[in-house]
C-alpha positions in Angstrom: -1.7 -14.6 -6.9 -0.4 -14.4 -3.9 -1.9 -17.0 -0.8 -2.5 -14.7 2.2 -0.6 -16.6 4.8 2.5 -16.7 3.2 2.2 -13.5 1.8 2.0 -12.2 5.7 4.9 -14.1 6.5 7.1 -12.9 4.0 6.2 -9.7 4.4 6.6 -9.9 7.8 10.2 -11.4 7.5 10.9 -8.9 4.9 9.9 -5.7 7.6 12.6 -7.5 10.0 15.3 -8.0 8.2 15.0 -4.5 6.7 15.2 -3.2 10.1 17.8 -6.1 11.7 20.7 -5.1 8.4 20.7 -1.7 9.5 22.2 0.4 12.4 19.3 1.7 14.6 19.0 5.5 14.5 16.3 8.1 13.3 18.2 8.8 10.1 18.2 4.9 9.2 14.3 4.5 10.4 13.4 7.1 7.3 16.2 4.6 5.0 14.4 2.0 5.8 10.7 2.9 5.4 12.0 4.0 1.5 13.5 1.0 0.9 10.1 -1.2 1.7 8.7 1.8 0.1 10.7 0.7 -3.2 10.2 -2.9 -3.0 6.4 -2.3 -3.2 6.4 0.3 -6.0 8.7 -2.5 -7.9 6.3 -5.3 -6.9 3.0 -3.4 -7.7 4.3 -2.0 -11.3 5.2 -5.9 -12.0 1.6 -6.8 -10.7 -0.6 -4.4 -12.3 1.3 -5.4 -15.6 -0.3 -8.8 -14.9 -3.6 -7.6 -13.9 -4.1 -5.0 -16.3 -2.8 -7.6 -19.6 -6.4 -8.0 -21.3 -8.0 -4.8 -19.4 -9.2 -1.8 -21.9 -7.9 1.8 -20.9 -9.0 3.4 -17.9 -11.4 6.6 -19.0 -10.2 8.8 -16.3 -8.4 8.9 -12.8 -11.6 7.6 -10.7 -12.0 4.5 -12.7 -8.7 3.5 -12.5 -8.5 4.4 -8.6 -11.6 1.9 -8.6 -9.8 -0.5 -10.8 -7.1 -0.2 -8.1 -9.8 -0.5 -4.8 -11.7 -3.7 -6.1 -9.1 -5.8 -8.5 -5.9 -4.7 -7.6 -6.5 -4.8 -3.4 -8.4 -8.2 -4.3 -5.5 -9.7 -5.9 -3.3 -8.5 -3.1 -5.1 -9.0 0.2 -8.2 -10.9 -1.1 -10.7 -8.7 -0.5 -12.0 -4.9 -1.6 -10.9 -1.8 -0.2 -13.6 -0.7 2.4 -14.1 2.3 1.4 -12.8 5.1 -1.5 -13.5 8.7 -0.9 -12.5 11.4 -3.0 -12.7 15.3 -3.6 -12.6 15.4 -7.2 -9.4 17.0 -7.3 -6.9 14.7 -7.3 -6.7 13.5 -3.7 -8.2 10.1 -2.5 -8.1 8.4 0.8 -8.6 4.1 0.5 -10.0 2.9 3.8 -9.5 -0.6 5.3 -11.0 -1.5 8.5 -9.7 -4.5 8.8 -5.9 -3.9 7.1 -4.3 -7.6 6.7 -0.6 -6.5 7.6 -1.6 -4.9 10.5 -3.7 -7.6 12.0 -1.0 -9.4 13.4 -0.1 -6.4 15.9 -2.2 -6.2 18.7 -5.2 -3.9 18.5 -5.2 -1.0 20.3 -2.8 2.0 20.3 -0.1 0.9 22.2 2.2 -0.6 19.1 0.7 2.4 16.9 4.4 3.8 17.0 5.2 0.1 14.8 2.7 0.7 12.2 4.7 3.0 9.5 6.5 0.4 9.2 4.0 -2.3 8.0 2.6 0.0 5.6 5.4 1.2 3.5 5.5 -1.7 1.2 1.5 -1.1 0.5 2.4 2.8 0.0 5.1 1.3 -2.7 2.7 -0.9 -4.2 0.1 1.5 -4.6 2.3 4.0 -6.0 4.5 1.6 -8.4 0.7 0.6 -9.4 -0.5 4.1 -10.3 3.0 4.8 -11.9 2.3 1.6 -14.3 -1.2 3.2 -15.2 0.7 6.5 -16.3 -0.9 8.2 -12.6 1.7 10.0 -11.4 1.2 10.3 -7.3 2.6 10.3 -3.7 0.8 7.8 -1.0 0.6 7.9 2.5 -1.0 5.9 5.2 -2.5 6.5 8.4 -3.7 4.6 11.7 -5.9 6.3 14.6 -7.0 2.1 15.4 -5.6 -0.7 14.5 -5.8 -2.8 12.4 -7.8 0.0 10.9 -6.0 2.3 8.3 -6.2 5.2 5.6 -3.8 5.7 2.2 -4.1 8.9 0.9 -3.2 9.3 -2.5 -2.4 12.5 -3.9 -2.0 12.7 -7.8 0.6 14.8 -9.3 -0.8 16.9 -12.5 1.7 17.9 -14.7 
């Protein structure tokens, strides 16, 4: 779908201008993390539509967070999620070692403060995915090393 260069760019541009349109504060860095945070749930329901067109039902919750590790992170960043741990009761953390958005920043720790803000539109996309598949949940990320980083996603029973 999506070529991986471009896809950067864009992305990147899109982080930018998010943050250049609005007044700096601490209230406005929270507005602005949701609004990437709603572009990507937007994009990723749109995207799983696609993906998921000729696809049977998922069985359970693990097959479709599977689904979501190898096919969905494929079509998006062109290669599988590193690694998918769960506990079996509704929480699963998604581990990249080698996160695309993130691998423009420098590695280290020192611009580990600028990271929320690259992931926010993957926490979207993840989430808007999910929503599509009727998996109701809240996703997180997390960096200790760049360009190393961890979504946790928590689903929602009703």
């Amino acid at each position: 779908m999506a070529e991986e260069v471009p896809f950067q760019f864009l992305h990147n541009e899109l982080v930018q201008y998010i943050y250049k349109s609005a007044d700096s504060g601490e209230t406005e860095n929270g507005r602005n993390i949701t609004k990437l945070e709603n572009m990507g749930f937007r994009v990723g329901q749109g995207l799983i539509e696609r993906l998921t067109k000729e696809t049977a039902r998922f069985k359970d919750e693990l097959d479709t967070m599977k689904f979501i590790c190898k096919d969905f992170w494929t079509c998006v960043f062109k290669k599988q999620i590193d690694n998918l741990r769960t506990n079996h009761q509704g929480i699963y953390v998604l581990q990249d070692s080698k996160f695309r958005l993130l691998s423009q920043l420098a590695v280290g720790k020192q611009y580990l403060e600028q990271a929320p803000k690259y992931l926010a539109f993957t926490c979207g996309l993840v989430r808007g995915a999910l929503s599509s598949l009727g998996v109701k949940s809240i996703v997180t990320a997390e960096v200790s090393l760049m360009p190393a980083c961890k979504f946790q996603v928590i689903i929602q029973k009703n």
